[in-house]
N, CA, C and O atoms as a Maestro MAE file, in Angstrom:
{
 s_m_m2io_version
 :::
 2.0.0
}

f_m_ct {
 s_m_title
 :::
 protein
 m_atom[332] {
  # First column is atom index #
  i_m_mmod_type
  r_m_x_coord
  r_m_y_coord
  r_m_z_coord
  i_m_residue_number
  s_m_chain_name
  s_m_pdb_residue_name
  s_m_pdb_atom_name
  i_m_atomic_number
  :::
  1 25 110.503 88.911 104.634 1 A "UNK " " N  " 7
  2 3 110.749 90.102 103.817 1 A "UNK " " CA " 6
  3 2 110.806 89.755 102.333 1 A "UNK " " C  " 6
  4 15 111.337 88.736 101.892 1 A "UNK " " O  " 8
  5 25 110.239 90.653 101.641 2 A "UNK " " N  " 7
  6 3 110.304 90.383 100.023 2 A "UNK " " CA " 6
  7 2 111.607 91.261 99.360 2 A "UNK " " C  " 6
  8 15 112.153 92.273 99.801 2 A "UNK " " O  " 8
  9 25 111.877 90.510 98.184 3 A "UNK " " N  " 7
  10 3 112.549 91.310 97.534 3 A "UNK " " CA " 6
  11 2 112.529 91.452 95.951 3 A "UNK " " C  " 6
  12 15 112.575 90.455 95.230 3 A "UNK " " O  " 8
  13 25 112.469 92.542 95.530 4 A "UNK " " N  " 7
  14 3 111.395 92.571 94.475 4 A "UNK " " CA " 6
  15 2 111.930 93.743 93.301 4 A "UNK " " C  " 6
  16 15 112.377 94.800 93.746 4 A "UNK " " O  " 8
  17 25 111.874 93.528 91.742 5 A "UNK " " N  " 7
  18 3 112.087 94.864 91.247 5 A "UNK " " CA " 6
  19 2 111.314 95.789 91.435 5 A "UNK " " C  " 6
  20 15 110.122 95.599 91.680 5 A "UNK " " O  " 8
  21 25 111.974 97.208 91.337 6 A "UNK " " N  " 7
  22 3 111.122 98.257 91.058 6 A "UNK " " CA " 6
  23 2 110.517 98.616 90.224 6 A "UNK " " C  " 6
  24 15 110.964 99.678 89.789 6 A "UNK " " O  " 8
  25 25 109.356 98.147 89.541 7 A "UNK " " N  " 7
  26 3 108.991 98.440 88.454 7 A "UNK " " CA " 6
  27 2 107.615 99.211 88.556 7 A "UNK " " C  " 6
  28 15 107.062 99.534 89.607 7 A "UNK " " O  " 8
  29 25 107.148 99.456 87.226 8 A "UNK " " N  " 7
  30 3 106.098 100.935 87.634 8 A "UNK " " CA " 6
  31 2 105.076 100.996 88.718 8 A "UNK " " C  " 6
  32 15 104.674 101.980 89.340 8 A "UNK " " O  " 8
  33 25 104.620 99.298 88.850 9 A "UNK " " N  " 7
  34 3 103.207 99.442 89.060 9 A "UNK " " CA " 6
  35 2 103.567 97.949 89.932 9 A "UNK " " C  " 6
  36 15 104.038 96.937 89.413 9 A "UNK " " O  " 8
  37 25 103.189 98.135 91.459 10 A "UNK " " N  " 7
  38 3 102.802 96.944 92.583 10 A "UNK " " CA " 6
  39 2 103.715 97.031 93.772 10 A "UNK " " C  " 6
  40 15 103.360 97.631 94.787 10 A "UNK " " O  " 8
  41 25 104.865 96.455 93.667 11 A "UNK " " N  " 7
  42 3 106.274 96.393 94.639 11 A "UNK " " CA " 6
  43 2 106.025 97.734 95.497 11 A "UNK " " C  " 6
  44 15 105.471 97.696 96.596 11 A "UNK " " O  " 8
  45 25 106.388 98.671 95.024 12 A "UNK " " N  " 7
  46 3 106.738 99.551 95.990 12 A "UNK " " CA " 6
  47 2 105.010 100.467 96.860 12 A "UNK " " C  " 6
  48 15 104.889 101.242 97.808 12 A "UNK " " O  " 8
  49 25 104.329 100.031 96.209 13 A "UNK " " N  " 7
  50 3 102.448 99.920 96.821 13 A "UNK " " CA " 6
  51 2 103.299 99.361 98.369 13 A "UNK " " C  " 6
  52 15 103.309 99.990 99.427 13 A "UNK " " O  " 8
  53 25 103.970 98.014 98.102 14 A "UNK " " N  " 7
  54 3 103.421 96.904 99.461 14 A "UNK " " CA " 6
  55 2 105.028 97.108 99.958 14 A "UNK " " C  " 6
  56 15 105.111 97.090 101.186 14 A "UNK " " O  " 8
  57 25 106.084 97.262 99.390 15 A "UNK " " N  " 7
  58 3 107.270 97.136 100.262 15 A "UNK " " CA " 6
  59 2 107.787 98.619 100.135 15 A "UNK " " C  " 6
  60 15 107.972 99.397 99.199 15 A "UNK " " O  " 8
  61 25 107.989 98.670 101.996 16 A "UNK " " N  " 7
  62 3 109.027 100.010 102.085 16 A "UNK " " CA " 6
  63 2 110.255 99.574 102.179 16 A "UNK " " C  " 6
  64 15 110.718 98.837 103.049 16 A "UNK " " O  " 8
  65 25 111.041 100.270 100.818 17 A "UNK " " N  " 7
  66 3 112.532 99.822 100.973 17 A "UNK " " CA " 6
  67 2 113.767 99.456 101.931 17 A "UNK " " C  " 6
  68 15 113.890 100.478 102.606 17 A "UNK " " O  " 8
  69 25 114.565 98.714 102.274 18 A "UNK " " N  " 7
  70 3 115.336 98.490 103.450 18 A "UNK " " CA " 6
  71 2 114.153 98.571 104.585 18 A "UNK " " C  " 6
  72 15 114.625 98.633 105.720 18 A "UNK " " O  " 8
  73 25 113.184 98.579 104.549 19 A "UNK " " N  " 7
  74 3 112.081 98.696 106.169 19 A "UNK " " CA " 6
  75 2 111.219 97.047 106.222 19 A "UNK " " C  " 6
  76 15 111.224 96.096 107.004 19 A "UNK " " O  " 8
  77 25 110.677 97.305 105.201 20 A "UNK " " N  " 7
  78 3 110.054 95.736 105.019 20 A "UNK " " CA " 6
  79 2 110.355 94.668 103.887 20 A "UNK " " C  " 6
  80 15 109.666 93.706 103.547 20 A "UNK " " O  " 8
  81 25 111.548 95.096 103.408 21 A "UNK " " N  " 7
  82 3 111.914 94.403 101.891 21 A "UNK " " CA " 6
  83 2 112.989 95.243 101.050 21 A "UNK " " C  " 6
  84 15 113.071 96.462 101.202 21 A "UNK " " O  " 8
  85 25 113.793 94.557 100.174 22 A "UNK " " N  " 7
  86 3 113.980 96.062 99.410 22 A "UNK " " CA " 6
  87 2 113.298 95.701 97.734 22 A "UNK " " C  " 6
  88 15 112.748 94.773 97.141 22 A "UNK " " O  " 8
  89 25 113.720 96.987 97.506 23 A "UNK " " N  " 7
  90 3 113.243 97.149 96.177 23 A "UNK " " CA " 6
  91 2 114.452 97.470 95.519 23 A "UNK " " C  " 6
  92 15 115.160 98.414 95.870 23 A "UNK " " O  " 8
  93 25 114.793 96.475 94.278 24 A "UNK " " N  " 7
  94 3 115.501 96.656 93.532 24 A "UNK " " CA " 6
  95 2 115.640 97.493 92.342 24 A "UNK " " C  " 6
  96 15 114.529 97.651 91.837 24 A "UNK " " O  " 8
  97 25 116.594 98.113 91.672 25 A "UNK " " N  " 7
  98 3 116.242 98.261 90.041 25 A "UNK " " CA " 6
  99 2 116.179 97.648 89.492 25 A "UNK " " C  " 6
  100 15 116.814 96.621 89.733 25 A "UNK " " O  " 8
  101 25 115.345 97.726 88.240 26 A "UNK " " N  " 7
  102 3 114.561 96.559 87.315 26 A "UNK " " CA " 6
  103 2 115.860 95.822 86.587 26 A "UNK " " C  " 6
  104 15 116.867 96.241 86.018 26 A "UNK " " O  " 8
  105 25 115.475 94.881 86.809 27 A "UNK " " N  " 7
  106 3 116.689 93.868 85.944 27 A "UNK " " CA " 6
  107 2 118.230 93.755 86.715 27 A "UNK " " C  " 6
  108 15 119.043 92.986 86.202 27 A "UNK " " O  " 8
  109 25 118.563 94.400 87.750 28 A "UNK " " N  " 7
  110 3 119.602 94.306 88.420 28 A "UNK " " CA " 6
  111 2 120.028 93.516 89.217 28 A "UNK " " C  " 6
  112 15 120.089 93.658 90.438 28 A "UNK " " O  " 8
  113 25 120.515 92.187 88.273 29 A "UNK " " N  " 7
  114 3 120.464 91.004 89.171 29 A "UNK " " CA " 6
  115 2 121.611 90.893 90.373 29 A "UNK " " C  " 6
  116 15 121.720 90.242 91.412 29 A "UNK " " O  " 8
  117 25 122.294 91.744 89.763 30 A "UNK " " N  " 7
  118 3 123.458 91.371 90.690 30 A "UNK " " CA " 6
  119 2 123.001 92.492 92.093 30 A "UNK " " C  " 6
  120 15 123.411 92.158 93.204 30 A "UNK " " O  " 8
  121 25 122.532 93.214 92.022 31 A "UNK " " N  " 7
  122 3 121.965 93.353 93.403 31 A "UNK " " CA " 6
  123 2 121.068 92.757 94.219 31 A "UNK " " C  " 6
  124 15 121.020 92.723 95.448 31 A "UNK " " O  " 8
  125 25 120.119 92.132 93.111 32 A "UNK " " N  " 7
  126 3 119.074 91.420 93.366 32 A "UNK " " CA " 6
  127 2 119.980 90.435 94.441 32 A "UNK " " C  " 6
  128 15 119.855 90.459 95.666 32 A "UNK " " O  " 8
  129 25 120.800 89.677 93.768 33 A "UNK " " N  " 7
  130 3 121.709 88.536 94.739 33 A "UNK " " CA " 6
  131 2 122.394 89.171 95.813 33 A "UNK " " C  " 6
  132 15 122.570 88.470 96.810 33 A "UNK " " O  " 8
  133 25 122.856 90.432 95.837 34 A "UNK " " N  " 7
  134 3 123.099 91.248 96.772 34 A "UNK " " CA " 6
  135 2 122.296 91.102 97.616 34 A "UNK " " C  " 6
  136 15 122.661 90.337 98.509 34 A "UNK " " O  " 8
  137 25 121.185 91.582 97.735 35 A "UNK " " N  " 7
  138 3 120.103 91.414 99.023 35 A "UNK " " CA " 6
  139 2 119.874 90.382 99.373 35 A "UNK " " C  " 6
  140 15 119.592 90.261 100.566 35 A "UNK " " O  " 8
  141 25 119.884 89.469 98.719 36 A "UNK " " N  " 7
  142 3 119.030 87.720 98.887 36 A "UNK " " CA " 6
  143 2 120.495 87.672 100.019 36 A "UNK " " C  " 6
  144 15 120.473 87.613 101.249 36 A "UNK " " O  " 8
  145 25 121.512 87.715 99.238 37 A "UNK " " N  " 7
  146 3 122.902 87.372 100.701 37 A "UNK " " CA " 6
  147 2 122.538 88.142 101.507 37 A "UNK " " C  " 6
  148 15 122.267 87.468 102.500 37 A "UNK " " O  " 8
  149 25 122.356 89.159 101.706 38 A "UNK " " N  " 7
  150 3 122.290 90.262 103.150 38 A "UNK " " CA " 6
  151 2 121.212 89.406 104.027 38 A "UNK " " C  " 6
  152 15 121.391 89.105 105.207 38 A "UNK " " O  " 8
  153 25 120.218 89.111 103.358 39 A "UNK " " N  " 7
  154 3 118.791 88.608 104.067 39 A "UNK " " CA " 6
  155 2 119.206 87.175 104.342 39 A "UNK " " C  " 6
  156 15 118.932 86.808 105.485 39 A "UNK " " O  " 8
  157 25 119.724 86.393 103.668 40 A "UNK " " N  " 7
  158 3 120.013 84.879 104.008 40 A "UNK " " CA " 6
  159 2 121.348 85.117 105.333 40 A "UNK " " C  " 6
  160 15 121.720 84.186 106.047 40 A "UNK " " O  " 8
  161 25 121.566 85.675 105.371 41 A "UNK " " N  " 7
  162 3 123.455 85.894 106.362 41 A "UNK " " CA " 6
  163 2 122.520 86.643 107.923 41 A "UNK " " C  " 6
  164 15 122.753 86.597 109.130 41 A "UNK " " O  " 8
  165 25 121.728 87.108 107.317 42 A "UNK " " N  " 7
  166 3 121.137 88.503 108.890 42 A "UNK " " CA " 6
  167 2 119.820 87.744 109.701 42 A "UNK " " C  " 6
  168 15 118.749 88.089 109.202 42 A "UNK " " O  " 8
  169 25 119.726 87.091 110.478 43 A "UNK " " N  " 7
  170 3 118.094 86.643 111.275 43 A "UNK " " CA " 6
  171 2 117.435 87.581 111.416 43 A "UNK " " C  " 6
  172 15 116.401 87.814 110.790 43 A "UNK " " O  " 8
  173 25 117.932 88.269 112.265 44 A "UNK " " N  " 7
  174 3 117.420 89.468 112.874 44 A "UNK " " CA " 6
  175 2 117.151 90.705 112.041 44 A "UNK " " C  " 6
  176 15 116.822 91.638 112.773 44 A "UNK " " O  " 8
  177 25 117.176 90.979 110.944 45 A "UNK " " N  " 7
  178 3 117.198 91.528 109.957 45 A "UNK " " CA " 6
  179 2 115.904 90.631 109.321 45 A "UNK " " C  " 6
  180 15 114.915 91.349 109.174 45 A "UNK " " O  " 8
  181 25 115.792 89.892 109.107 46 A "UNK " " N  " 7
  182 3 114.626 88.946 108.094 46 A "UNK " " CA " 6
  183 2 113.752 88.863 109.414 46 A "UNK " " C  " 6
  184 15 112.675 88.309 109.193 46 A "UNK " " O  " 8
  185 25 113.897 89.200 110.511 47 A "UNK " " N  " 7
  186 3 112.554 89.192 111.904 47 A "UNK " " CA " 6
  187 2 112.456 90.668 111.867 47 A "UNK " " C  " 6
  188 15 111.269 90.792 111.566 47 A "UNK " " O  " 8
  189 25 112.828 91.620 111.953 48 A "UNK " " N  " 7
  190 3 112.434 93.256 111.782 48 A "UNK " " CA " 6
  191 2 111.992 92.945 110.436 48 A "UNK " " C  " 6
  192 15 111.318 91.935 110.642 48 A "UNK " " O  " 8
  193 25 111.945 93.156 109.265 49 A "UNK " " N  " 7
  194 3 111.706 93.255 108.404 49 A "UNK " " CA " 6
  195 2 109.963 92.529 107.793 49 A "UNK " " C  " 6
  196 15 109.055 93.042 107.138 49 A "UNK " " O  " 8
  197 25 110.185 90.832 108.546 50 A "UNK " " N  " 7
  198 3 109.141 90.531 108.639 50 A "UNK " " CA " 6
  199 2 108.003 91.311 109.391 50 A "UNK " " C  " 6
  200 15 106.924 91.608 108.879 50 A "UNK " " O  " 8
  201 25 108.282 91.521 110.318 51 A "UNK " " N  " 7
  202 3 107.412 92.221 111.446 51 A "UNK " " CA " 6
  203 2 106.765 93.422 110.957 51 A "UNK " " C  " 6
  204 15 105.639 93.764 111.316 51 A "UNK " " O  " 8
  205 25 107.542 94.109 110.070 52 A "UNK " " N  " 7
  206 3 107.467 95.375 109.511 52 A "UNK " " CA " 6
  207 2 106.615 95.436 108.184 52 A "UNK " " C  " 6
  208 15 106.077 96.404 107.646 52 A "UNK " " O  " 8
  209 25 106.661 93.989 107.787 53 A "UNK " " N  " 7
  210 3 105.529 93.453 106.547 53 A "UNK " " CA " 6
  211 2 104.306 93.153 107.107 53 A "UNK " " C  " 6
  212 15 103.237 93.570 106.661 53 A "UNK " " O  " 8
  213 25 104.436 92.408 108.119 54 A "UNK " " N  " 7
  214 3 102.833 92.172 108.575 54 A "UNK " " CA " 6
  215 2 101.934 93.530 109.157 54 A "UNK " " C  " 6
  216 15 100.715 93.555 109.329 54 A "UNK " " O  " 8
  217 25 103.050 94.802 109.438 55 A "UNK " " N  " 7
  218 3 102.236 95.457 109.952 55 A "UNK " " CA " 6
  219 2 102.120 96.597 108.997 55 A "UNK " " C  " 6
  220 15 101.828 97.647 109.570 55 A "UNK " " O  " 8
  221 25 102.246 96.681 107.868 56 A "UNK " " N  " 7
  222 3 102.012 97.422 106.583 56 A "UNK " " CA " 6
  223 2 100.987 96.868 106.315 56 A "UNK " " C  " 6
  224 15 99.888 97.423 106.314 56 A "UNK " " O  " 8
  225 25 101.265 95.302 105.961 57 A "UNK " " N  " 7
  226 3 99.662 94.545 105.373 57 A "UNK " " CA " 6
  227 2 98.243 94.735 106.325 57 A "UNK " " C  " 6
  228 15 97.070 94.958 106.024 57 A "UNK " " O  " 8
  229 25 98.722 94.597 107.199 58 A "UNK " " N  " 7
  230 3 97.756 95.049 108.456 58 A "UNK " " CA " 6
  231 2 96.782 96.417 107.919 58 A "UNK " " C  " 6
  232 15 95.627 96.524 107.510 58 A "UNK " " O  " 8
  233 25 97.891 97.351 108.155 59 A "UNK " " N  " 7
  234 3 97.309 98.898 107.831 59 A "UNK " " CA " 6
  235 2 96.584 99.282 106.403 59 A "UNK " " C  " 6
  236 15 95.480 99.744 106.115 59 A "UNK " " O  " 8
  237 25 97.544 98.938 105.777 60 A "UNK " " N  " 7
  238 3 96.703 98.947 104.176 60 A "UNK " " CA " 6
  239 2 96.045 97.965 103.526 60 A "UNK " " C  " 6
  240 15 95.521 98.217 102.441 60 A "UNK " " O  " 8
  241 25 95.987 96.952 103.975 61 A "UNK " " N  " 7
  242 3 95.434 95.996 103.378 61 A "UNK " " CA " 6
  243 2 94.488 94.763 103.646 61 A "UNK " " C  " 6
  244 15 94.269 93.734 103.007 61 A "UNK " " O  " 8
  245 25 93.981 95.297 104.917 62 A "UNK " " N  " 7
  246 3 93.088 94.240 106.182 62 A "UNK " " CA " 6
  247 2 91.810 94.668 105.171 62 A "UNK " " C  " 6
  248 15 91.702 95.520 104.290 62 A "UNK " " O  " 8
  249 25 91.017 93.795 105.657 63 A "UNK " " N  " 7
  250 3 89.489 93.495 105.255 63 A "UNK " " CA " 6
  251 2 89.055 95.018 105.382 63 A "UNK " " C  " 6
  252 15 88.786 95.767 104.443 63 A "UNK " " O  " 8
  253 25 89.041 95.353 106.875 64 A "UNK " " N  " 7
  254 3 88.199 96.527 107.167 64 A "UNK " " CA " 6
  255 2 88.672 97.783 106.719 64 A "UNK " " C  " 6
  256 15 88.089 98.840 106.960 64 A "UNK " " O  " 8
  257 25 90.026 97.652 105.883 65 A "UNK " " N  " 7
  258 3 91.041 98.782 105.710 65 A "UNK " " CA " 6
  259 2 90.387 99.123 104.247 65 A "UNK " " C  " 6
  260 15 89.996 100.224 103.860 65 A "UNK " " O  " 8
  261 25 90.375 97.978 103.598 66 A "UNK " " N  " 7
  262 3 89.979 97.542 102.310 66 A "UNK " " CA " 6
  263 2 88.133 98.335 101.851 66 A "UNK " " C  " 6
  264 15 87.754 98.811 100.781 66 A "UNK " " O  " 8
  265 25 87.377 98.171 103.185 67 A "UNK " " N  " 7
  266 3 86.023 97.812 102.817 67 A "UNK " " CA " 6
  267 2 85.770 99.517 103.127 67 A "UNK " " C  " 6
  268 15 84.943 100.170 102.490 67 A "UNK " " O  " 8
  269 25 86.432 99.963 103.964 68 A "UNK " " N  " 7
  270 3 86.093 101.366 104.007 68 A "UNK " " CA " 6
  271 2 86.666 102.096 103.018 68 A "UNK " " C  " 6
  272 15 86.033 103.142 102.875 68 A "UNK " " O  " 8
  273 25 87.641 102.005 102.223 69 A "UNK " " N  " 7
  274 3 87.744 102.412 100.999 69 A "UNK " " CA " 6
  275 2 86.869 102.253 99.715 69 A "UNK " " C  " 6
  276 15 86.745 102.889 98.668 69 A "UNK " " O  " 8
  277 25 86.390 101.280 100.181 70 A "UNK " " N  " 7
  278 3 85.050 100.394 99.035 70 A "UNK " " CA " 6
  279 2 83.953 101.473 99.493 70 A "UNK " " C  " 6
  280 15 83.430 102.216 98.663 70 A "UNK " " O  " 8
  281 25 83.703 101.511 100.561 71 A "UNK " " N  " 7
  282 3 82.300 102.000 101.176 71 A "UNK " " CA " 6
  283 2 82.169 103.669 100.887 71 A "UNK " " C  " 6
  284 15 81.166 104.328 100.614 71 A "UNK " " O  " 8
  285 25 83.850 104.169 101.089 72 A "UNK " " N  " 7
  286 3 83.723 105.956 100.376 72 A "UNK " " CA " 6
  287 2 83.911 105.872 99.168 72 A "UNK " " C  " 6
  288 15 83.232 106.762 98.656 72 A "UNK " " O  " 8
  289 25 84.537 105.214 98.267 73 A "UNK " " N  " 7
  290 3 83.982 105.146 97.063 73 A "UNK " " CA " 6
  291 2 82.377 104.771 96.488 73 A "UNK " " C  " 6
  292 15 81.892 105.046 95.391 73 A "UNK " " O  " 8
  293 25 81.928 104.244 97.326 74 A "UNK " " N  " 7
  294 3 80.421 104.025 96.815 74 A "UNK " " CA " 6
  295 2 79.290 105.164 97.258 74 A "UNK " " C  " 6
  296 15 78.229 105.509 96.738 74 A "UNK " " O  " 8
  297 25 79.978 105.578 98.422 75 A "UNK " " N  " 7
  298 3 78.956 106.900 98.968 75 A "UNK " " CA " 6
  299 2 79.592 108.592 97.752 75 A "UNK " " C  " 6
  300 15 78.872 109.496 97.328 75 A "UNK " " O  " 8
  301 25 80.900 108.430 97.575 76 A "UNK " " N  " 7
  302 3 81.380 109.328 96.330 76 A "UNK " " CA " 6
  303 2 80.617 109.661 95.254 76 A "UNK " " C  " 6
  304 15 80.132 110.744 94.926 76 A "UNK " " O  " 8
  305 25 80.555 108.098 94.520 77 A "UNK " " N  " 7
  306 3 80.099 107.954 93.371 77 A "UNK " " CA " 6
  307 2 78.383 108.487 93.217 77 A "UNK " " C  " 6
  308 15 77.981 109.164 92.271 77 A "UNK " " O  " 8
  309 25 77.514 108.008 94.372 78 A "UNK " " N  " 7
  310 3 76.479 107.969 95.264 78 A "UNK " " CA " 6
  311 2 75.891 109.709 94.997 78 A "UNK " " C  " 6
  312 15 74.999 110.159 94.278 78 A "UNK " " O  " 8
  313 25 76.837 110.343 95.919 79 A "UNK " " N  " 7
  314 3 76.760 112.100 95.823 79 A "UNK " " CA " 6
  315 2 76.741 112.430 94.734 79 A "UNK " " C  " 6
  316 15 75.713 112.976 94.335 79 A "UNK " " O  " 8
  317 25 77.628 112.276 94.005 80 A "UNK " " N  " 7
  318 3 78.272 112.900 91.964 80 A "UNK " " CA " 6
  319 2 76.592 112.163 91.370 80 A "UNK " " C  " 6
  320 15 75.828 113.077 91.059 80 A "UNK " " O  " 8
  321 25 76.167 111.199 91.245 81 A "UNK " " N  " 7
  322 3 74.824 110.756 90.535 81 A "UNK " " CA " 6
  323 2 73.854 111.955 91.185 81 A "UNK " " C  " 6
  324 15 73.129 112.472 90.335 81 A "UNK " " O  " 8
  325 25 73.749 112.345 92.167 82 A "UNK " " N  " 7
  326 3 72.675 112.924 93.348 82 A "UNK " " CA " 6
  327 2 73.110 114.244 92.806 82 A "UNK " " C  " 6
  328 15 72.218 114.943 93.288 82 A "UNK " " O  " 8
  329 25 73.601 114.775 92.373 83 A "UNK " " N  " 7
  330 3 74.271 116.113 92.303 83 A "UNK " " CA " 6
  331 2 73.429 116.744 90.540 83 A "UNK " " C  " 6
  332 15 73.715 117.850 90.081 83 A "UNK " " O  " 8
  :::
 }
 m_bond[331] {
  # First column is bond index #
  i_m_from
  i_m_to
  i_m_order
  :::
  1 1 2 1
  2 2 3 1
  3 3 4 2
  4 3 5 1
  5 5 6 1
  6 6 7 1
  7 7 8 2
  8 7 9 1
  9 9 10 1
  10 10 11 1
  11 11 12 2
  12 11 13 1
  13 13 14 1
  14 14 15 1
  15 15 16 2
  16 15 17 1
  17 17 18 1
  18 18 19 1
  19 19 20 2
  20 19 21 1
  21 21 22 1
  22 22 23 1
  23 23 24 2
  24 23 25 1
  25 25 26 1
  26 26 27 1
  27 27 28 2
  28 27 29 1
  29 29 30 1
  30 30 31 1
  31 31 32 2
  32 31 33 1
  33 33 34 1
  34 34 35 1
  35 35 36 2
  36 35 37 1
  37 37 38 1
  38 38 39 1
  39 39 40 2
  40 39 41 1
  41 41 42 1
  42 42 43 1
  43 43 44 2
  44 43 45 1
  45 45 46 1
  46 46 47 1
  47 47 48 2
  48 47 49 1
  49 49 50 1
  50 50 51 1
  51 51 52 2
  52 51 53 1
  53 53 54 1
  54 54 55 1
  55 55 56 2
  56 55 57 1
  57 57 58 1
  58 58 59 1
  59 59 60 2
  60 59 61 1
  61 61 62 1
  62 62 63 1
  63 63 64 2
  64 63 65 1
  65 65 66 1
  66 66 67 1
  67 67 68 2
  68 67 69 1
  69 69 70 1
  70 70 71 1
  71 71 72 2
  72 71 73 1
  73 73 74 1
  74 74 75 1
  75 75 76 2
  76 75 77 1
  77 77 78 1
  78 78 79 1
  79 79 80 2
  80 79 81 1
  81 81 82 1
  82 82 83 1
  83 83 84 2
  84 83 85 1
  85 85 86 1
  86 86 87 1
  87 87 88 2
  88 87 89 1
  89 89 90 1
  90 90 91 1
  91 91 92 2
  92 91 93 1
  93 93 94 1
  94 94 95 1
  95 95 96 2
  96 95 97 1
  97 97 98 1
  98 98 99 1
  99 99 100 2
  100 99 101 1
  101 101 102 1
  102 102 103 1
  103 103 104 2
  104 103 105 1
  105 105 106 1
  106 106 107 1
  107 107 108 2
  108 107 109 1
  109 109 110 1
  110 110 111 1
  111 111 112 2
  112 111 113 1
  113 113 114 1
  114 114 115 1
  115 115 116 2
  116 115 117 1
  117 117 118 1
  118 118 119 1
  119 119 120 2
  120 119 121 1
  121 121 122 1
  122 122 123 1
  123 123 124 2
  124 123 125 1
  125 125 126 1
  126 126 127 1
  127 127 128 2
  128 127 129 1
  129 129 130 1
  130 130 131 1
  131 131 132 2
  132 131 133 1
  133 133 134 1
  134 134 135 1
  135 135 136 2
  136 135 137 1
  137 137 138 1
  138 138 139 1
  139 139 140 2
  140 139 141 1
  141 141 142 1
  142 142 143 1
  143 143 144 2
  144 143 145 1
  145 145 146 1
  146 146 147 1
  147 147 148 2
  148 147 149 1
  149 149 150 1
  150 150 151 1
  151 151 152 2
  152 151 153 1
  153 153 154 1
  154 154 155 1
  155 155 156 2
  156 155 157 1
  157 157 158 1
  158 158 159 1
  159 159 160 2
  160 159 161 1
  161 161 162 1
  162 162 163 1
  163 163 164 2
  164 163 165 1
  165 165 166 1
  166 166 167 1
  167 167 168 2
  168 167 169 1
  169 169 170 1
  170 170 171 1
  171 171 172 2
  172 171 173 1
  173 173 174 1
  174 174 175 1
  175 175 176 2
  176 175 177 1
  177 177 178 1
  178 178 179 1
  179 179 180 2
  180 179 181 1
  181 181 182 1
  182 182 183 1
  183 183 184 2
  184 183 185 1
  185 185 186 1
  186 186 187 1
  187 187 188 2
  188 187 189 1
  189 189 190 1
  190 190 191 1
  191 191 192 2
  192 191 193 1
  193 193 194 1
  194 194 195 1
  195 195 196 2
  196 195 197 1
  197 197 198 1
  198 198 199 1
  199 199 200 2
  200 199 201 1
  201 201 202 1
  202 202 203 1
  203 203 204 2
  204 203 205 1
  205 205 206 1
  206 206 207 1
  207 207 208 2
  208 207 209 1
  209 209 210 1
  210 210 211 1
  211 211 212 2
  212 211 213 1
  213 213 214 1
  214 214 215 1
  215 215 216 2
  216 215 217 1
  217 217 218 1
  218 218 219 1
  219 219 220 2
  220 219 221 1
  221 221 222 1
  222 222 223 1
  223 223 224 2
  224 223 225 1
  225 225 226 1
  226 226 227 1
  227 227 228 2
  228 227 229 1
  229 229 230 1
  230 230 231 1
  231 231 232 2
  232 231 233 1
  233 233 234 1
  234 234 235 1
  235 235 236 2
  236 235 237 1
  237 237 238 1
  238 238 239 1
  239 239 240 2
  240 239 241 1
  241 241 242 1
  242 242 243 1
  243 243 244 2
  244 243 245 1
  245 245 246 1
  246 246 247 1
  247 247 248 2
  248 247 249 1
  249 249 250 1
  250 250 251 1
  251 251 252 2
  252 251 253 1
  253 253 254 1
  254 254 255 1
  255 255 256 2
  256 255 257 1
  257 257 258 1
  258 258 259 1
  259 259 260 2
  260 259 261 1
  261 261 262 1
  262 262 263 1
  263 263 264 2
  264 263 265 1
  265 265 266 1
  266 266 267 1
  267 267 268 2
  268 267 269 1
  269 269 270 1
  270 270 271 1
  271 271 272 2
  272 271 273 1
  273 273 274 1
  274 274 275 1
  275 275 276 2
  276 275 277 1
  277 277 278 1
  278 278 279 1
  279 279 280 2
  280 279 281 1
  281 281 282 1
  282 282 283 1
  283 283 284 2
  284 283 285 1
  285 285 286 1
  286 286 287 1
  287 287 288 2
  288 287 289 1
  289 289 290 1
  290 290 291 1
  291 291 292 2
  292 291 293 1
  293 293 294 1
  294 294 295 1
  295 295 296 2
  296 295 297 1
  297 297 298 1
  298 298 299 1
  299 299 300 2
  300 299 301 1
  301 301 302 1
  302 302 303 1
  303 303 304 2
  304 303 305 1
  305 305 306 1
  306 306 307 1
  307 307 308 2
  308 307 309 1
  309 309 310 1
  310 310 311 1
  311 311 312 2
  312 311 313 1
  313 313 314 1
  314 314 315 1
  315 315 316 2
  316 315 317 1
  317 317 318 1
  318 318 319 1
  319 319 320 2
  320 319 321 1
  321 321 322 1
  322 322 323 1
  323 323 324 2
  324 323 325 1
  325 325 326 1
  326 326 327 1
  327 327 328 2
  328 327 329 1
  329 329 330 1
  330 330 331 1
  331 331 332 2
  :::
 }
}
């Protein structure tokens, strides 16, 4: 599981809060260390959590997840020239 600030742009794309990671407020270290203890103290908590990362990355972010987004953007762009 990651743990990560919230800041405008990336983190919260790839981690769902308390599900696969949390997301902190920006600069809030002392929560930041907050979670790192929750996650270092819990196994079973850092194995759900993991589990729950690989299968986000899975869904949004596999090759074929990736390439069919590539492929309707290119047939998009494709139509709008044709038009």
């Amino acid at each position: 599981p990651t743990i990560a600030f919230d800041i405008a742009t990336g983190p919260s794309d790839i981690i769902e809060d308390e599900k696969s990671g949390f997301l902190i407020e920006d600069n809030n270290l002392d929560e930041y260390a907050n979670k790192l203890k929750i996650l270092m103290q819990d196994e079973s908590l850092r194995a759900k959590m993991g589990e729950k990362s690989k299968e986000i990355v899975k869904n949004k972010f596999s090759k074929e997840v990736v390439m069919k987004q590539w492929m309707e953007l290119f047939k998009k762009i494709k139509n709008q020239n044709n038009s």
